[in-house]
N, C-alpha and C positions, 0 to 999 in steps of 0.2 A: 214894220214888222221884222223884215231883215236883222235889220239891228238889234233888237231885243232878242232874233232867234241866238246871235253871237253869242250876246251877254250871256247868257242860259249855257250855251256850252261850254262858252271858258269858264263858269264860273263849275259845271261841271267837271269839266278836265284837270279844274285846281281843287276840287273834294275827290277826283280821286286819285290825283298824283300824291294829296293831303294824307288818305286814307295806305296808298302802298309805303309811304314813309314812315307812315305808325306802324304798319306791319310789319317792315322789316327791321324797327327799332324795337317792337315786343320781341318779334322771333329774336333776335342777337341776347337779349335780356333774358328770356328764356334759356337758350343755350349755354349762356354764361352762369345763371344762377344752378343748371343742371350739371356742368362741369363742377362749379364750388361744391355744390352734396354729394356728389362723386366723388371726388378725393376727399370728404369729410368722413365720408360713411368706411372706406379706404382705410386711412385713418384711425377710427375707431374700433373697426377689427382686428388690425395687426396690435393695439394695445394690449396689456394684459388686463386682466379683470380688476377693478378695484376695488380696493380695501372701502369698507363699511360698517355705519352700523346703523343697525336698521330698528326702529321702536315701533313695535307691534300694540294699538293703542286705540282707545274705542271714547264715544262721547259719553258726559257724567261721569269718568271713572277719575275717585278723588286722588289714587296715586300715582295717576300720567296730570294729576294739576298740580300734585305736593313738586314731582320729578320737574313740571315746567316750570314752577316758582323758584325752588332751588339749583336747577343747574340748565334748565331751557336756554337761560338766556346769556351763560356764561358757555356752554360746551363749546359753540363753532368757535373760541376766541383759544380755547387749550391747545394743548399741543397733540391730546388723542381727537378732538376735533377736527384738527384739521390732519392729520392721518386716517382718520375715519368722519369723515364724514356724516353728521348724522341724514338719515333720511324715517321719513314717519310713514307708516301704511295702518291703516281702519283694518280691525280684523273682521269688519262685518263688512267689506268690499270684497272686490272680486282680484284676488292676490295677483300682483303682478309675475307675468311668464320667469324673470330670468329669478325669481323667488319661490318659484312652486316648489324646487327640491328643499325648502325652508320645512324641518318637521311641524307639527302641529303646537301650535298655539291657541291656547284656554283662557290663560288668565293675562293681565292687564296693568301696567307696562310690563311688556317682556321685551328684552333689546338683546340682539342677534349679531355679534360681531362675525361680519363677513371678512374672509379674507384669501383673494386667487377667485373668487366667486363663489365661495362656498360656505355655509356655515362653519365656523371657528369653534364659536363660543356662544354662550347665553344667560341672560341673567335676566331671572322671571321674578318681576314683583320689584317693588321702589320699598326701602326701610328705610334710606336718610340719605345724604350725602356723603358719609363717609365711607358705608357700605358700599355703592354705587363705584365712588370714585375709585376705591379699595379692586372690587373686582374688577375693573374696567382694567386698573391698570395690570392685575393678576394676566389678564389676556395677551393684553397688549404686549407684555414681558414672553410670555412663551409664544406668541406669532415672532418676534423678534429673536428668539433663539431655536427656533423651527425653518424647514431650510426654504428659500423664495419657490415661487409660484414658476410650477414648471408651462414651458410656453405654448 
């Protein structure tokens, strides 16, 4: 009996020697990943706001599928793509916070060129590609000769 009482404790003293080596390899791992979104979040604030544009756009509606056949799949590849970014929001969702000051929106596509974090510019409703690209670049010209985003 002795002996088996042995075995039974070393084998307990090595699940929980096993067990405070886990814990204090989570806790460091914890700490560490808590530092990294510390200075990310950091980071992110001292940025200034960026430039967007943002498509206000609902399900079935045939001219957010004319606008994504015709230029969906080429915009992130432009050069106002990739200075504006597009991003997509459901008008029938619950509007993201740093977009509330976005006026109202009815109709469908409507695209919001955001620029400093605020609406810019807007172009309600999809007629072709050349309309589209026409006014897109019409904005992107007077954000460009408008003065930078105060800090």
């Amino acid at each position: 009996m002795p002996v088996r009482e042995a075995a039974v404790r070393a084998a307990a003293n090595d699940t929980r020697r096993m067990s405070h080596a886990k814990f204090r390899a989570i806790t460091c791992l914890v700490a560490f990943f808590a530092v990294v979104l510390m200075s990310g979040a950091k980071a992110a604030v001292s940025l200034p706001a960026r430039d967007q544009l943002v498509m206000f756009e609902q399900e079935g509606c045939p001219y957010c599928a004319a606008w994504n056949r015709d230029v969906g799949n080429v915009y992130s590849k432009s050069d106002e793509g990739k200075a504006f970014p597009l991003r997509r929001v459901d008008i029938h969702h619950t509007r993201p916070a740093d977009l509330r000051a976005v006026g109202s929106v009815r109709f469908t596509p409507t695209f919001v060129v955001m620029h400093c974090g605020r609406e810019f510019a807007r172009i309600t409703g999809y007629l072709g590609n050349e309309q589209f690209w026409g006014l897109l670049d019409q904005s992107v010209r007077s954000i460009k000769e408008s003065s930078a985003c105060a800090s």
